[in-house]
N, C-alpha and C positions, 0 to 999 in steps of 0.2 A: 139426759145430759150427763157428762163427765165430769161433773165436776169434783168430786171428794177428790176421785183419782188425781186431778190437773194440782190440785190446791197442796194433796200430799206430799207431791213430785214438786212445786214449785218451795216447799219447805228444807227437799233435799238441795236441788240447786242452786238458792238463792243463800247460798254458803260459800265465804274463801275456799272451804277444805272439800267442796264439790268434786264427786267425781265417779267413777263407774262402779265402783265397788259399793259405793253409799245404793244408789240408782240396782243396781245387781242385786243388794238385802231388800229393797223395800218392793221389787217385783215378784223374788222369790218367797216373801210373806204373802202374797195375794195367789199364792197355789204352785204345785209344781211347773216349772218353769224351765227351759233351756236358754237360757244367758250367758254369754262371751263376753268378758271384755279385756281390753289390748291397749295397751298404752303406745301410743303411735309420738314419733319425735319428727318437727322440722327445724326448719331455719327461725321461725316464731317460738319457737318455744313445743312443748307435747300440747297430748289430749288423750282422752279416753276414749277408744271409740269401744262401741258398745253394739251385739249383736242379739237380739232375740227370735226365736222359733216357735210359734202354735203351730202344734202339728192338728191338720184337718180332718174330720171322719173318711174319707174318700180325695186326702191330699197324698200326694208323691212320699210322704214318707209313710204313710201305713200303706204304702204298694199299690195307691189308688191312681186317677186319671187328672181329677181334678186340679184349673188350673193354681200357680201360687199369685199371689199378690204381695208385693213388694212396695213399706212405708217405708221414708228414707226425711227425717227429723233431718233436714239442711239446716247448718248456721254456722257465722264465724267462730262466736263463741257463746256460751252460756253467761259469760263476766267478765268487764276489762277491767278487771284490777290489773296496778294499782290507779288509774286513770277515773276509773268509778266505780263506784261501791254498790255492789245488788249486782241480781239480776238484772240482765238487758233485755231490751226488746228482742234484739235478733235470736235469743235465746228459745221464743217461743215454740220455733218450729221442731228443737227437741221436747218440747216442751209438753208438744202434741203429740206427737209422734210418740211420746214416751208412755202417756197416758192410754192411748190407745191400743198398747201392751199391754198394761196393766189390767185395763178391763178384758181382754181379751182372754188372760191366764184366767182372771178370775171367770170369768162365762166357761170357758171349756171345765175348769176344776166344778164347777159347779153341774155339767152334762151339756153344757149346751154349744158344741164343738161347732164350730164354723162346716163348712162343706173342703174348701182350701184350704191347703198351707197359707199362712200367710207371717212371712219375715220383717221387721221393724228394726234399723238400724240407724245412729246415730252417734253424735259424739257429744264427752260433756269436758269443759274446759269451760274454768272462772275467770281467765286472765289473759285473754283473748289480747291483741291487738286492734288496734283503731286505725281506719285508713281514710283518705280524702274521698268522698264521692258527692255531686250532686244532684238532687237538691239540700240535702243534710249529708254529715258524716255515716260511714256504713261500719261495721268491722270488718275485721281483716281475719284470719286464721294461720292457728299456727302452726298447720301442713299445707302444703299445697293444694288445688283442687283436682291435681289427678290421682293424687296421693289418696285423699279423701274418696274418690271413686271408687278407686282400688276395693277400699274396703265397705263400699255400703249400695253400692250397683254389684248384686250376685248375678251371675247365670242361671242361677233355679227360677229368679222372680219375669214371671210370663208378663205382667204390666207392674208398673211403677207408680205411685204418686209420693210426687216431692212438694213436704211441708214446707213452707219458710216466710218467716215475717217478708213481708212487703209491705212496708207502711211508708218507707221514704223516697216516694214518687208522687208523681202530679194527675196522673193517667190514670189512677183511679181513686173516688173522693168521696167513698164509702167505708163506716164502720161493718166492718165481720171479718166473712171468708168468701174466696174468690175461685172459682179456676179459670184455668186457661185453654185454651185449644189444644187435643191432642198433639203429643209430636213423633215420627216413626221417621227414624234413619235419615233425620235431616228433614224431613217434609211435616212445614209444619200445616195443621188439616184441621177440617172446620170441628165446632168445639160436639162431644159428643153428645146426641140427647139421651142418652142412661142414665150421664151425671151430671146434668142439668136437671135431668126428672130428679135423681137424688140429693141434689145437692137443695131443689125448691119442698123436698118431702122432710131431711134434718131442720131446714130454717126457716120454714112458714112462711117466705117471702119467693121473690121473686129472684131469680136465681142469679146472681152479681159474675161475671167474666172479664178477666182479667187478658188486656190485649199484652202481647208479645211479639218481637219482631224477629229476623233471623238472626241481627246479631245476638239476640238472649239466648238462643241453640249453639253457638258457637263457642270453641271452649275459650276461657278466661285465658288474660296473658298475652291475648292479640292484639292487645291495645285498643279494639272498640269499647262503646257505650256498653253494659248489660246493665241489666233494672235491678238485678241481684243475681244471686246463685239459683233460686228455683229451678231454671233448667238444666243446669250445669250435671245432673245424671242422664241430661238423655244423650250427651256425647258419650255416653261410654255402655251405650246398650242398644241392640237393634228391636225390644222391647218398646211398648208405647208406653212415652211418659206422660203425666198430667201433672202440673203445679198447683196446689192448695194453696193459695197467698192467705197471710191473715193482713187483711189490711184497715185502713182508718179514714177519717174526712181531712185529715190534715197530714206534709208531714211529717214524721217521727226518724229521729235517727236512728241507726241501728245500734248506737252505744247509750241511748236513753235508756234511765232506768226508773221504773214506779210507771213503766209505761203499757204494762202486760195488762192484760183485758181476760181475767180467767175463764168469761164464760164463752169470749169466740174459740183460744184453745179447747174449752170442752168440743165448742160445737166441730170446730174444724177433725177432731179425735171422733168424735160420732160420727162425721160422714166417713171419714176412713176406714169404718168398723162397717157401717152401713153399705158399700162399696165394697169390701169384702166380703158380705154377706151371698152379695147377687154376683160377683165376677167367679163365683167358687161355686157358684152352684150354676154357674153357666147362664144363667139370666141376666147378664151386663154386656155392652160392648164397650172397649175402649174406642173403637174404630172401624169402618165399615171395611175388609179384607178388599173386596174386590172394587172397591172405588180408590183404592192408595194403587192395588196392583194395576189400575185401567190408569193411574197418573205418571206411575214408573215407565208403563209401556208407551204413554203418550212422549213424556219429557224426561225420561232417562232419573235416574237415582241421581241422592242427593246429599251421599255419604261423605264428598266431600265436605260438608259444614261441620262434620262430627272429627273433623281433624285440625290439626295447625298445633298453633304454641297453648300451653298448660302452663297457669301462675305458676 
């Protein structure tokens, strides 16, 4: 389990003065390291977004074949100040995502190089906005969510998994982590067994799935229902996404704070690590190829859901 990692990272974050540069020192102490970060501005206020690179023994950047895997830490913000003080829960899912950097520098600095590239992106902002949603408050963010695409859905990453608190729903009424059904160009498809086998081998139970409808593929700003952001990358990649919820038995708002749970971020950061292990060395599917191409041929593509209005 992650946890040194999650607990050191939650030291940086759970700061007013949080931000990518703090997040930037403490990965670049855990071995040499390739980290971006970019101060992004909207109509809320900035953020930091923040880009990390493991380069893989046989990934596309030492000239190899092997695929990349792409972690993508969703959240409004890391902190609403001044509205609340701390860390927030929706904070987690950089939280994870961050962690699972960390360990990753540190494994490769140590020899023990993934098969994959594999890129971890995310943003850190303490002073996030708060917006209306039911069944609790969610937060809100201070770029938009195509904005935020832009810079954390690459073209290099062959599949996706997006971290993100999910606690403040009713649909599911379990403490951990969750995933969801694969989703590829609008079709969303049944969930995969690689990462159900993986996801029952990190947590010693019984593997928790997190249902989703299509309005959650569809992008924000349409005025439908979405459970949260989790899907909100796979509008902007024909790449298959998967959502990692961290979720709870009750629920939680996304602007609670004293509400982070550090050992399902660990765990949710080890299955993402875990998951990079087998998709890089070719041993994972996100999705069976020729059962989505036999549903495109049956019912036509489904690319429109990957379009419309952007918050």
């Amino acid at each position: 389990m992650i946890l040194r990692q999650v607990l050191e990272l939650l030291d940086v974050l759970d700061r007013p003065d949080a931000g990518g540069e703090r997040v930037k020192s403490l990965l670049e102490a855990a071995g040499p390291a390739d980290v971006t970060v970019q101060r992004l501005l909207g109509n809320g206020g900035g953020t930091d977004h923040v880009t990390v690179r493991i380069s893989g023994q046989s990934g596309r950047t030492a000239g190899g074949q092997a695929p990349t895997l792409g972690i993508i830490g969703r959240l409004g913000g890391s902190g609403a100040r001044p509205a609340m003080i701390g860390h927030v829960s929706d904070g987690d899912g950089a939280l994870a995502a961050l962690a699972a950097a960390c360990r990753l520098i540190e494994m490769a600095d140590a020899g023990d190089r993934l098969p994959g590239d594999v890129i971890v992106t995310t943003h850190v902002c303490p002073n996030a906005p708060v917006r209306p949603h039911r069944p609790v408050p969610m937060m809100g963010s201070p770029i938009e969510s195509a904005v935020m695409n832009e810079h954390e859905v690459l073209p290099e990453m062959d599949a996706v998994l997006s971290i993100d608190t999910t606690r403040g729903n009713r649909v599911l009424n379990q403490r951990g982590i969750a995933i969801t059904p694969t989703t590829v160009q609008g079709w969303i498809l049944r969930v995969a067994d690689d990462l159900l086998d993986t996801l029952g081998w990190v947590t010693g139970r019984l593997p928790l799935v997190l249902p989703i409808t299509m309005q959650d593929i569809t992008p924000y700003g349409n005025e439908v229902y979405h459970i949260n952001s989790i899907m909100q990358p796979a509008v902007s990649t024909s790449a298959p996404v998967v959502g990692v919820a961290l979720t709870a038995e009750v629920p939680v708002p996304g602007c609670a704070t004293g509400a982070t749970q550090p050992e399902d971020a660990a765990t949710a950061a080890q299955f993402a690590i875990e998951v990079a292990k087998r998709f890089g060395a070719g041993e994972l599917k996100f999705f069976d190829q020729s059962e989505f191409e036999r549903l495109v041929g049956l019912y036509g593509p489904m690319t429109q859901l990957q379009q419309g209005a952007a918050e």
